[in-house]
N, CA, C and O atoms as a CHARMM CRD file, in Angstrom:
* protein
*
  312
    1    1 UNK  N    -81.36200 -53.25100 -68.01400 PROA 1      0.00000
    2    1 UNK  CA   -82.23100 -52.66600 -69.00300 PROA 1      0.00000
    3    1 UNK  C    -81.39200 -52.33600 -70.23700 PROA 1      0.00000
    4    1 UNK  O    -80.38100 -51.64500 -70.11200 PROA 1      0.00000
    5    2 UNK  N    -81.71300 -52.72900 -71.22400 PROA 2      0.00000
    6    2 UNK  CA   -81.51900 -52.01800 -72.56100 PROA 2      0.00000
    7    2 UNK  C    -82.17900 -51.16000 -73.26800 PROA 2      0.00000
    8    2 UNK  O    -83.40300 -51.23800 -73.36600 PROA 2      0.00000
    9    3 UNK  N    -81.39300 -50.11600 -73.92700 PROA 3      0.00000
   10    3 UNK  CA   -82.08700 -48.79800 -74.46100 PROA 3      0.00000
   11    3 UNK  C    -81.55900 -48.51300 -75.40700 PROA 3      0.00000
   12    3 UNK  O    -80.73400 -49.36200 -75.74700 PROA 3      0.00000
   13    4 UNK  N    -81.68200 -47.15200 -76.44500 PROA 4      0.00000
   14    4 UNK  CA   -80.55300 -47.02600 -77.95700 PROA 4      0.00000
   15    4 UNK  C    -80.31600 -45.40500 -76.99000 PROA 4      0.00000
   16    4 UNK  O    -80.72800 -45.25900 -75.83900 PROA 4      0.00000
   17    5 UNK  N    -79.67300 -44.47400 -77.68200 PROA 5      0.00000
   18    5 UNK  CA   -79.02500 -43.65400 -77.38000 PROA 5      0.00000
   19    5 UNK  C    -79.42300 -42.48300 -78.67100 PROA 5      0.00000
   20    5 UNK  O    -79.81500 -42.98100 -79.72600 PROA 5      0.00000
   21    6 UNK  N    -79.33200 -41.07000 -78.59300 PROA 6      0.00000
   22    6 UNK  CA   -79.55700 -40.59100 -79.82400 PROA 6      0.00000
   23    6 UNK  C    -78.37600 -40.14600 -80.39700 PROA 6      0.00000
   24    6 UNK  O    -77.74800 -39.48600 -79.56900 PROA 6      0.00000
   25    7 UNK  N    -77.81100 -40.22700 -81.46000 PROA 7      0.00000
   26    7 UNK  CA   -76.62000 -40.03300 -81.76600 PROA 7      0.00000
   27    7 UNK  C    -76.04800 -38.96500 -81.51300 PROA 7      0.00000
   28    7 UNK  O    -76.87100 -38.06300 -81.35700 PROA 7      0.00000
   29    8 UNK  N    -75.03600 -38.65200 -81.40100 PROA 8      0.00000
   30    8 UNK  CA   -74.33000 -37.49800 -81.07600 PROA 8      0.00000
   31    8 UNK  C    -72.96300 -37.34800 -81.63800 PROA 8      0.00000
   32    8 UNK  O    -72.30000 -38.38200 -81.72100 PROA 8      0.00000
   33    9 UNK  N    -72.43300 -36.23500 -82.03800 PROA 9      0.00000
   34    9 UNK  CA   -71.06800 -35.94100 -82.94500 PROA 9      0.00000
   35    9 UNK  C    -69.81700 -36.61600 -81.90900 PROA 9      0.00000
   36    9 UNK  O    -68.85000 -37.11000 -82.48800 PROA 9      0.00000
   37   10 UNK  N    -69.83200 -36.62800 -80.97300 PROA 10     0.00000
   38   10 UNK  CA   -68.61600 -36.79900 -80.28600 PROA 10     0.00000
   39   10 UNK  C    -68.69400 -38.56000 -80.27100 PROA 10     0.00000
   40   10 UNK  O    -67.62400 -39.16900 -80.23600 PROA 10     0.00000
   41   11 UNK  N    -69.93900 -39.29600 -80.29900 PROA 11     0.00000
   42   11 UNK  CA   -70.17700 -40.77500 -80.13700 PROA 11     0.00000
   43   11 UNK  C    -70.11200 -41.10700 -81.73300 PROA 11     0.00000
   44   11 UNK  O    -70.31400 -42.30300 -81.93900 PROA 11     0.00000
   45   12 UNK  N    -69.86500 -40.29000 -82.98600 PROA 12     0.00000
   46   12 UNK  CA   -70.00100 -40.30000 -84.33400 PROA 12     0.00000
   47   12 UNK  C    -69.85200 -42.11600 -84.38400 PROA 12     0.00000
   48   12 UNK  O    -70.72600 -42.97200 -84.25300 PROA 12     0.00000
   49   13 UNK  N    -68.40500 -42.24300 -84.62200 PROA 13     0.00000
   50   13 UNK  CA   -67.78500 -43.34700 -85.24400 PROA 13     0.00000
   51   13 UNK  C    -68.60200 -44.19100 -84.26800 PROA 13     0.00000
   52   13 UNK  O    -68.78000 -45.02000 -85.16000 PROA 13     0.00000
   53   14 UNK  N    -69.11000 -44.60200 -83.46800 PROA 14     0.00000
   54   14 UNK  CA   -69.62100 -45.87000 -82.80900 PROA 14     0.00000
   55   14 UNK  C    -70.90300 -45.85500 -83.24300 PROA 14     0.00000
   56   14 UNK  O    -71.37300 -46.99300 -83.25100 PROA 14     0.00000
   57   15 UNK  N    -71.90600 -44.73600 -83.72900 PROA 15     0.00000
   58   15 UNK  CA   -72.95200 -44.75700 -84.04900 PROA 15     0.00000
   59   15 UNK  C    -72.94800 -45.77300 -85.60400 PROA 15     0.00000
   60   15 UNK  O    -73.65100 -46.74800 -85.87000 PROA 15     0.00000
   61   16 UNK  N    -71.80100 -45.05200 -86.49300 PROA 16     0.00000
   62   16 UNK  CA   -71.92800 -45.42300 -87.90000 PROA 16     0.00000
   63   16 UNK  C    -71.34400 -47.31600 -87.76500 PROA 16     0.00000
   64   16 UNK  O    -71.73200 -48.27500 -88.43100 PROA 16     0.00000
   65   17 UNK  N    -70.63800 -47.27900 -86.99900 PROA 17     0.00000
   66   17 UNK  CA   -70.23800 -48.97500 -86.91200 PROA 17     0.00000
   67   17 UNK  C    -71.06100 -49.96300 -85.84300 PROA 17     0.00000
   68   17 UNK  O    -70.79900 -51.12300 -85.52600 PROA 17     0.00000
   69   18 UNK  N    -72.07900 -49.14800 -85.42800 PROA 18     0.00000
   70   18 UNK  CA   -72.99900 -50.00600 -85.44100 PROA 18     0.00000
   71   18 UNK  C    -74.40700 -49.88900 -85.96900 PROA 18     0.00000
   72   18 UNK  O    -75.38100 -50.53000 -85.57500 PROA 18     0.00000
   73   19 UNK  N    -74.36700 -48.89000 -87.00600 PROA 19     0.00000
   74   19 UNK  CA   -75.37500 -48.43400 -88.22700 PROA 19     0.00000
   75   19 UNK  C    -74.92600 -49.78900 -89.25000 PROA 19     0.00000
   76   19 UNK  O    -75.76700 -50.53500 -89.75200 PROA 19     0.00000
   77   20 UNK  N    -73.57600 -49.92300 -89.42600 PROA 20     0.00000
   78   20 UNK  CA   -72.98500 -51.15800 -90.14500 PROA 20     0.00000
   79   20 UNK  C    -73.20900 -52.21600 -89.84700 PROA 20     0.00000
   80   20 UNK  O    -73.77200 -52.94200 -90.66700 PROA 20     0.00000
   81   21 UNK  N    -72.81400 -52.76800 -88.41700 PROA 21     0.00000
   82   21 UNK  CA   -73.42800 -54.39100 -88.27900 PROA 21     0.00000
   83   21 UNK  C    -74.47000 -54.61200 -88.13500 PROA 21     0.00000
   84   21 UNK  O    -74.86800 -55.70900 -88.52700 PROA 21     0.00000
   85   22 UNK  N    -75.63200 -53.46500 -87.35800 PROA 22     0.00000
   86   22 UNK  CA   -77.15900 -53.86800 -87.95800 PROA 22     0.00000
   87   22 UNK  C    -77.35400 -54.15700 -89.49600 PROA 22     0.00000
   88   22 UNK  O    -78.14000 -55.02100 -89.88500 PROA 22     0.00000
   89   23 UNK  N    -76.71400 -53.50800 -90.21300 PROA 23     0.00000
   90   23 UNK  CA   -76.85600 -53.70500 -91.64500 PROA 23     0.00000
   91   23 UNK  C    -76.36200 -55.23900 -92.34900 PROA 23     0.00000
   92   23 UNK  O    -76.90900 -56.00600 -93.14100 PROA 23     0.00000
   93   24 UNK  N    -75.27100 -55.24500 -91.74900 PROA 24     0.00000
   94   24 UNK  CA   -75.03500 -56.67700 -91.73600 PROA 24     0.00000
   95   24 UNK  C    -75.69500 -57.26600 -91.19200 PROA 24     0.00000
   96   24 UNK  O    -76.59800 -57.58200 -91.96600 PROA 24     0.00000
   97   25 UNK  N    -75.89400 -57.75600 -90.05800 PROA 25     0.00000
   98   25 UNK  CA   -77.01400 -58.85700 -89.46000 PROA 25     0.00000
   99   25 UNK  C    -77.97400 -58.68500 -90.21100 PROA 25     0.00000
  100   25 UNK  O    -78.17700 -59.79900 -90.69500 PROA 25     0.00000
  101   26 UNK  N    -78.78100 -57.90600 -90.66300 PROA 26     0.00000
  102   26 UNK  CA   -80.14500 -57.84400 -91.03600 PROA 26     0.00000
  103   26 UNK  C    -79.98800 -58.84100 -92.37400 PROA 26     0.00000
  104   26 UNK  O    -80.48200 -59.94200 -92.61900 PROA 26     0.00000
  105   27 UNK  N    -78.88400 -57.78500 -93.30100 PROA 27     0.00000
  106   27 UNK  CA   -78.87700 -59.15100 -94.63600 PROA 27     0.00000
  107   27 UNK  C    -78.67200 -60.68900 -94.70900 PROA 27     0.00000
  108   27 UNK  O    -79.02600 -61.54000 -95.52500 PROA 27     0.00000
  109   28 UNK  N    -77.74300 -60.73800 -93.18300 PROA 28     0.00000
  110   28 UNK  CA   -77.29900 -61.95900 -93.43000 PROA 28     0.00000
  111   28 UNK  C    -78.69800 -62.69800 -92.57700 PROA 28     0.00000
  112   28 UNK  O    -79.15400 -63.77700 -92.95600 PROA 28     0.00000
  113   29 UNK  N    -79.11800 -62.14000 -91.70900 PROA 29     0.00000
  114   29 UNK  CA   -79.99100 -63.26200 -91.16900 PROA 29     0.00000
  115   29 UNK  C    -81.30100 -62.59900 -91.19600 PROA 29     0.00000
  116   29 UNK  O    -82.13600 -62.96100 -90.36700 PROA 29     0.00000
  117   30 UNK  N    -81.65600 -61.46900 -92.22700 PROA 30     0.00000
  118   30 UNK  CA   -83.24600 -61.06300 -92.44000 PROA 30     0.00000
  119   30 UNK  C    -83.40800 -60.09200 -91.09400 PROA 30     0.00000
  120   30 UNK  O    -82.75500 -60.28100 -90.06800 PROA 30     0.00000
  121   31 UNK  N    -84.52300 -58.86900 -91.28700 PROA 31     0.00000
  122   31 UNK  CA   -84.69200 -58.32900 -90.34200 PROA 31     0.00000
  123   31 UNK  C    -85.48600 -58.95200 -89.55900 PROA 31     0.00000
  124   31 UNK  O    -86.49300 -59.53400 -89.96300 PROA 31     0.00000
  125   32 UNK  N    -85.12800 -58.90100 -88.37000 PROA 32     0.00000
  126   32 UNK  CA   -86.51400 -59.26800 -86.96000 PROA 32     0.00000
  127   32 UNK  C    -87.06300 -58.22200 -86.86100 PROA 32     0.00000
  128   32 UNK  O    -86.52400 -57.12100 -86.75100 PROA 32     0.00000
  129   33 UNK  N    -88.58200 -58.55500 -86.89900 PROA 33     0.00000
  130   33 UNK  CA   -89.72900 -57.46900 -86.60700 PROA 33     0.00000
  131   33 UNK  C    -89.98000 -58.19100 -84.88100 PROA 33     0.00000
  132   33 UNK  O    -89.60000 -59.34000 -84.65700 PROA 33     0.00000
  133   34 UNK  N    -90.79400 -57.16000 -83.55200 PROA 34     0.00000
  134   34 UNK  CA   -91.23400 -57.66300 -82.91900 PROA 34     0.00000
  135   34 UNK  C    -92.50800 -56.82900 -82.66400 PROA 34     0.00000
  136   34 UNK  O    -92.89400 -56.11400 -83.58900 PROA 34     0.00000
  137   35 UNK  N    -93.26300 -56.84600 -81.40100 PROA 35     0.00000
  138   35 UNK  CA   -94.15400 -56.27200 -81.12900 PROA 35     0.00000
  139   35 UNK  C    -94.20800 -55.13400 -80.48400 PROA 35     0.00000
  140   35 UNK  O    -95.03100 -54.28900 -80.83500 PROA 35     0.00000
  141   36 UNK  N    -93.15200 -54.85400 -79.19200 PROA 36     0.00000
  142   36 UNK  CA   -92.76700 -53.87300 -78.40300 PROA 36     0.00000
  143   36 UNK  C    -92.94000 -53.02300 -78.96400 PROA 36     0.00000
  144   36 UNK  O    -92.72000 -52.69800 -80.13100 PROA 36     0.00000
  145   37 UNK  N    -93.44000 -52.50300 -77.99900 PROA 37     0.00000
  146   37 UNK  CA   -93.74800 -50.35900 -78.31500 PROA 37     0.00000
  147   37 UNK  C    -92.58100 -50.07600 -78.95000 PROA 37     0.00000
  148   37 UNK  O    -91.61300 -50.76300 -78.62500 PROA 37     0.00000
  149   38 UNK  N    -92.38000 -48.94400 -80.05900 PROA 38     0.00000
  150   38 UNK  CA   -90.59000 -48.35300 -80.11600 PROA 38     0.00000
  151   38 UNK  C    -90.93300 -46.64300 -79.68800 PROA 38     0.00000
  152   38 UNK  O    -91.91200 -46.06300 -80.15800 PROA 38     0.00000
  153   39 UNK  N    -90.51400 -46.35700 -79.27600 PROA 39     0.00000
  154   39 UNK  CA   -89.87800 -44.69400 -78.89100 PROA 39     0.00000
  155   39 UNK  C    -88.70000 -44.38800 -79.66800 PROA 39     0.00000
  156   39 UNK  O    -87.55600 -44.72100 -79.35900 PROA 39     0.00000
  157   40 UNK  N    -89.14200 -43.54100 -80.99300 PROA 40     0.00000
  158   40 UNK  CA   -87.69300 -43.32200 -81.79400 PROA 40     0.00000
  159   40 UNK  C    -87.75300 -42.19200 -82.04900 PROA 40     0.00000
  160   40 UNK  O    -88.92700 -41.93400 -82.31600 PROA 40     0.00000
  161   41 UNK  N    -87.13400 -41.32600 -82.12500 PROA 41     0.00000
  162   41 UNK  CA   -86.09900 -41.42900 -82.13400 PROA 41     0.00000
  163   41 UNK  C    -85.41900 -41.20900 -80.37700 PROA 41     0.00000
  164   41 UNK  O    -85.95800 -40.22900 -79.86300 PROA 41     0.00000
  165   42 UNK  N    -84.61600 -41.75200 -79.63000 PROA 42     0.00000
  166   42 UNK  CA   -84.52000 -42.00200 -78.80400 PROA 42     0.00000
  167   42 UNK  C    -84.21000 -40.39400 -77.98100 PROA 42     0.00000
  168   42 UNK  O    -83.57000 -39.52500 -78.57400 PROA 42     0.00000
  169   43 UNK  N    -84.69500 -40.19700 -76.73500 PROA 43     0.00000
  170   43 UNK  CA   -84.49400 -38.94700 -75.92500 PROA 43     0.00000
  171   43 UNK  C    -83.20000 -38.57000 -75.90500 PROA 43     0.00000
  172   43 UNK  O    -82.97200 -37.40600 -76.23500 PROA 43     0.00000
  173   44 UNK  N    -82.54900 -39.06700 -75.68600 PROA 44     0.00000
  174   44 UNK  CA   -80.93000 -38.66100 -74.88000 PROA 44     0.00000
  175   44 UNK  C    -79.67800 -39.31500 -75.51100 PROA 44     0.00000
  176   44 UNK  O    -79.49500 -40.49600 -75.80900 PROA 44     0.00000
  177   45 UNK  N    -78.86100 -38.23800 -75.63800 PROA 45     0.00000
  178   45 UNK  CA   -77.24100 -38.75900 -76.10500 PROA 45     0.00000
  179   45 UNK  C    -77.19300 -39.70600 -74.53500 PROA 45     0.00000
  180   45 UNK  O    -77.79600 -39.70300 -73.46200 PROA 45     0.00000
  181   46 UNK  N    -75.78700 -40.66700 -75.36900 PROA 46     0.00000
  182   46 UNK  CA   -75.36400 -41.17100 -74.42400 PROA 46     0.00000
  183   46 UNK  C    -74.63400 -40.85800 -73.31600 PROA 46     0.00000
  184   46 UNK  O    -74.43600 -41.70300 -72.44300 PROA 46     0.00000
  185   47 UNK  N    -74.01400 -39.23500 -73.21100 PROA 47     0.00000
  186   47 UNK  CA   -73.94200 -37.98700 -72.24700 PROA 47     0.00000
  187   47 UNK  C    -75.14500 -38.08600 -71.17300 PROA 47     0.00000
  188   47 UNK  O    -75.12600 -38.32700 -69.96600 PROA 47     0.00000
  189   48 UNK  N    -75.94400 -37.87300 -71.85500 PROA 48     0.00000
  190   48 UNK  CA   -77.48100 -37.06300 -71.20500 PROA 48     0.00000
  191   48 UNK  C    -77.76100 -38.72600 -70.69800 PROA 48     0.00000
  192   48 UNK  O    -78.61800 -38.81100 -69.81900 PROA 48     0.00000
  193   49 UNK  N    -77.35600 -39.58800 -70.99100 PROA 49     0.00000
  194   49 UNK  CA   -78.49400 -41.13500 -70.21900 PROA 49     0.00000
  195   49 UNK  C    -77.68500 -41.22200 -69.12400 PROA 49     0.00000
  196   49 UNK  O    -78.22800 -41.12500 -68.02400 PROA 49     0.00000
  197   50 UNK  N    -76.43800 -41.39300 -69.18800 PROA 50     0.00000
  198   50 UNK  CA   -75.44800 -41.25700 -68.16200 PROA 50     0.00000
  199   50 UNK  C    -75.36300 -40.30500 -67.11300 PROA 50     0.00000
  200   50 UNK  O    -74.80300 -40.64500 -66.07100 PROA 50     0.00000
  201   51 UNK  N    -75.90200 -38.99700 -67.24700 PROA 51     0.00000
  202   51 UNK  CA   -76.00000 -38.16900 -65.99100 PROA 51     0.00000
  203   51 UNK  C    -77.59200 -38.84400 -65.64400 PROA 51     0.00000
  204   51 UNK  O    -77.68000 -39.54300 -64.63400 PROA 51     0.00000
  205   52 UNK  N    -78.48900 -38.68100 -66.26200 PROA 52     0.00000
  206   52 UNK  CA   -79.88200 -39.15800 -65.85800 PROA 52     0.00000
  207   52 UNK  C    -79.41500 -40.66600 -64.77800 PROA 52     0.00000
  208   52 UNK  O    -79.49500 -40.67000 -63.55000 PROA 52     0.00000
  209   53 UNK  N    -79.01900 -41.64200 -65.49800 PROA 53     0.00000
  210   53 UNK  CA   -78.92300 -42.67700 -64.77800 PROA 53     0.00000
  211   53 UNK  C    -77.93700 -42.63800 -63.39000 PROA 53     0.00000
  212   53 UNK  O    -78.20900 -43.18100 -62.31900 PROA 53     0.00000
  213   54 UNK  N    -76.80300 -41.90000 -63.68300 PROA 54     0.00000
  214   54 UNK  CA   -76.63700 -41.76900 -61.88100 PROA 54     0.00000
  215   54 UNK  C    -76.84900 -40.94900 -61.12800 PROA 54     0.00000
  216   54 UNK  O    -76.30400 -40.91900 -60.02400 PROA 54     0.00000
  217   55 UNK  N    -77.95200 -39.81600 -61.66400 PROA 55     0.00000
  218   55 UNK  CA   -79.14800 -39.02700 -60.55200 PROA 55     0.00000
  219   55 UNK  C    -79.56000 -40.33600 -60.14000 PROA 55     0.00000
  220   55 UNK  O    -78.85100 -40.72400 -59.21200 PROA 55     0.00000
  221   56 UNK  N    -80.62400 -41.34100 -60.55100 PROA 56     0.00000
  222   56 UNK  CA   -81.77900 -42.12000 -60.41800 PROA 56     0.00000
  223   56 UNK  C    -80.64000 -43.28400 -59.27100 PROA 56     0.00000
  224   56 UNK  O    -80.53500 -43.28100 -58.04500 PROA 56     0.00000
  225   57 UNK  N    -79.98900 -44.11500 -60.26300 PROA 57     0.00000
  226   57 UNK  CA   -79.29900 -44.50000 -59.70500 PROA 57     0.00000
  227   57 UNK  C    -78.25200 -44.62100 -59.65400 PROA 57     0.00000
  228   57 UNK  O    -77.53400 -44.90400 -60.61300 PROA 57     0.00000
  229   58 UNK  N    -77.82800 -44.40300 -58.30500 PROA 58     0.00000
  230   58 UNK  CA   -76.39200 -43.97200 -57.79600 PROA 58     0.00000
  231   58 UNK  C    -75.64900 -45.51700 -57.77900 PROA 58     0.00000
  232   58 UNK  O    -76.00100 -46.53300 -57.18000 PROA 58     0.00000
  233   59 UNK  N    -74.11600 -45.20500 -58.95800 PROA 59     0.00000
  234   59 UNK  CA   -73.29200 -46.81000 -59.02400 PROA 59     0.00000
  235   59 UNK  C    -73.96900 -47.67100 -59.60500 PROA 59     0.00000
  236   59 UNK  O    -74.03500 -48.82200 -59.17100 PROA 59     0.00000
  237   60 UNK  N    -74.65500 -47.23800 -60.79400 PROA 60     0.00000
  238   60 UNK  CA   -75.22500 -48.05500 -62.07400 PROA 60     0.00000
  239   60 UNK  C    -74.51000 -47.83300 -62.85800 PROA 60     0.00000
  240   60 UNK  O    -74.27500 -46.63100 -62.98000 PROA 60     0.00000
  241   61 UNK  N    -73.76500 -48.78000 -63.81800 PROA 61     0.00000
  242   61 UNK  CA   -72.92300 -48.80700 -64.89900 PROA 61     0.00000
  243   61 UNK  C    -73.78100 -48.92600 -66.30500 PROA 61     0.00000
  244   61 UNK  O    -74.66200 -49.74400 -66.57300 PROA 61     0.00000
  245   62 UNK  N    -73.25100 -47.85400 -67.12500 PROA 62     0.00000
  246   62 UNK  CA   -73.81800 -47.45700 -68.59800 PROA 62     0.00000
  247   62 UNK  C    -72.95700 -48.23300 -69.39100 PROA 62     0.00000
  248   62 UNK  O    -71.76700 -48.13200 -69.09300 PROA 62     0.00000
  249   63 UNK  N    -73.30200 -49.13600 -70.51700 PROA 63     0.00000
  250   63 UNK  CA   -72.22900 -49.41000 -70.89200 PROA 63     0.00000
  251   63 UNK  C    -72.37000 -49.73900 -72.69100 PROA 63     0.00000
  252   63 UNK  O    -72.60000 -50.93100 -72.89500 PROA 63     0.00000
  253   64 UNK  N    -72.30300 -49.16400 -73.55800 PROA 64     0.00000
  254   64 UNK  CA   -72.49200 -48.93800 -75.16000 PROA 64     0.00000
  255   64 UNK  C    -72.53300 -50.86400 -75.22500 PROA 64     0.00000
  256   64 UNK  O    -71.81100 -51.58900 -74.54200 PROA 64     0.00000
  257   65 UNK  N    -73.30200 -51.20900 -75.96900 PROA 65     0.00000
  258   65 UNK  CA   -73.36300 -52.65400 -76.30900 PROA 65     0.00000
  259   65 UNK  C    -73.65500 -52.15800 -78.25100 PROA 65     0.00000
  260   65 UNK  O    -73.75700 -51.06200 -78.80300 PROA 65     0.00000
  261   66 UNK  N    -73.70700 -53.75100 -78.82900 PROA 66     0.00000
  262   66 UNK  CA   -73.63800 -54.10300 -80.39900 PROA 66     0.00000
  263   66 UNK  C    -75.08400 -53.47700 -81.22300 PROA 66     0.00000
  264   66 UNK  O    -76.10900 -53.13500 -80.63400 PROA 66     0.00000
  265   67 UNK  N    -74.90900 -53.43900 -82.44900 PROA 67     0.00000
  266   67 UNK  CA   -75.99100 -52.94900 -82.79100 PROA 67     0.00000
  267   67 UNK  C    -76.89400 -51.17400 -82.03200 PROA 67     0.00000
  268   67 UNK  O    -78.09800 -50.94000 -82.13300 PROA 67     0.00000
  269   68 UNK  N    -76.10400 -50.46100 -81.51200 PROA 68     0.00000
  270   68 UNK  CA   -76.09300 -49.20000 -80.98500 PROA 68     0.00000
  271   68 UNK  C    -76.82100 -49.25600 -79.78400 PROA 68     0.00000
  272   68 UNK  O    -77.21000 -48.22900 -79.22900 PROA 68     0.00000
  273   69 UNK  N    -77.06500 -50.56300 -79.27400 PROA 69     0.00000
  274   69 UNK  CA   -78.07600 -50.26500 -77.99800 PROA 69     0.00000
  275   69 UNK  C    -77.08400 -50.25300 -76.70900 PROA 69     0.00000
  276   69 UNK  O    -75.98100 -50.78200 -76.85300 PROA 69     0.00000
  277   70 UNK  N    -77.45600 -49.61900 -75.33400 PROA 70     0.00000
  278   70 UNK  CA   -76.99800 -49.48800 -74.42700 PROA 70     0.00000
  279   70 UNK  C    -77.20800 -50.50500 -72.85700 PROA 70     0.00000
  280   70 UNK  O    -78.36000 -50.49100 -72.42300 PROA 70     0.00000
  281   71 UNK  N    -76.58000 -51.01300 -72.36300 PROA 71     0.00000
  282   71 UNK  CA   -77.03600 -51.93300 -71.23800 PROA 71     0.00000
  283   71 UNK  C    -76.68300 -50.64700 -69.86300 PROA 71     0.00000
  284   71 UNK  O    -75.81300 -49.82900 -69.56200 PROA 71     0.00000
  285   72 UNK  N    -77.83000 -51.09300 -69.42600 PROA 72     0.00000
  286   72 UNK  CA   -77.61300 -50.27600 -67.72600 PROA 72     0.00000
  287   72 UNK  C    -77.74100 -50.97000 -66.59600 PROA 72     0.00000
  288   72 UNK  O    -78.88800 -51.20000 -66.21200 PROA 72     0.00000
  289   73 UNK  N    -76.79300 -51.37800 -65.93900 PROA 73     0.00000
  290   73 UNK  CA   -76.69200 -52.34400 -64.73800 PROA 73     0.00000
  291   73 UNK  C    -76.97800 -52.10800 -63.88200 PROA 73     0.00000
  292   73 UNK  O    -76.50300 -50.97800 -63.76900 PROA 73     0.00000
  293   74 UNK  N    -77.61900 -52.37100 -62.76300 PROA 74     0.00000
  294   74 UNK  CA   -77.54200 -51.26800 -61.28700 PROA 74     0.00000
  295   74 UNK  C    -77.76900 -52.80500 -60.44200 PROA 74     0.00000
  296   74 UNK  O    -78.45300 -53.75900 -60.81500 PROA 74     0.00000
  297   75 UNK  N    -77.10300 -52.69600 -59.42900 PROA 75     0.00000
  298   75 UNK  CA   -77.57200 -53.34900 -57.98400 PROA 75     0.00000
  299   75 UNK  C    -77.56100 -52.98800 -56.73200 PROA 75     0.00000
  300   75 UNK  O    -76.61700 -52.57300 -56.05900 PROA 75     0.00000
  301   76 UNK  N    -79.30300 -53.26600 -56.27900 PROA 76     0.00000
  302   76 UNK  CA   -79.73500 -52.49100 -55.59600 PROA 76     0.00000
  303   76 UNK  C    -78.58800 -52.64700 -53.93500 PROA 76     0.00000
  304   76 UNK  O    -78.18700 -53.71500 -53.47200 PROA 76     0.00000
  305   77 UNK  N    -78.43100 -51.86800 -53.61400 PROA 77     0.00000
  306   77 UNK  CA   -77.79400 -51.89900 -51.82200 PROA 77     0.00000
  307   77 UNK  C    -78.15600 -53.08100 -51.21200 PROA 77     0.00000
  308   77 UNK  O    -79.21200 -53.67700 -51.42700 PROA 77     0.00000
  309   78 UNK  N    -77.06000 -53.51300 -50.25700 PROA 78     0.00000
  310   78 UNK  CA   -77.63200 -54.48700 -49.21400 PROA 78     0.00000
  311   78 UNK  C    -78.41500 -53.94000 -47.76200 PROA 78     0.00000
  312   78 UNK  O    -78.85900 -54.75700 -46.95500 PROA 78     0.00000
């Protein structure tokens, strides 16, 4: 799953450099509009998604991706 994160002072500098390459991509290749619902401004620092996600699930990896969004991995038990 991918998600954005709400900014937070301690995540500062990763927020603003990828406030920057959205800015870049957008000029260089136009903004993409889509249809998907948006939820903005987003619930949770990336602190707060990270305890949420290993209450829910336990040994799911959080991991900051481009453009400020977040990937969350999980696989389920054998």
């Amino acid at each position: 799953m991918v998600t954005f994160v709400r900014p937070s002072v301690r995540n500062i500098l990763w927020h603003i450099t990828a406030s920057l390459a959205c800015g870049v991509a957008n000029r260089a290749k136009g903004k993409w509009e889509h249809t998907a619902v948006i939820k903005w401004p987003p619930p949770d620092t990336l602190a707060q998604l990270r305890a949420h996600v290993s209450t829910v699930l336990p040994g799911a990896r959080v991991r900051r991706l481009l453009y400020g969004r977040v990937l969350i991995t999980w696989h389920a038990p054998a």
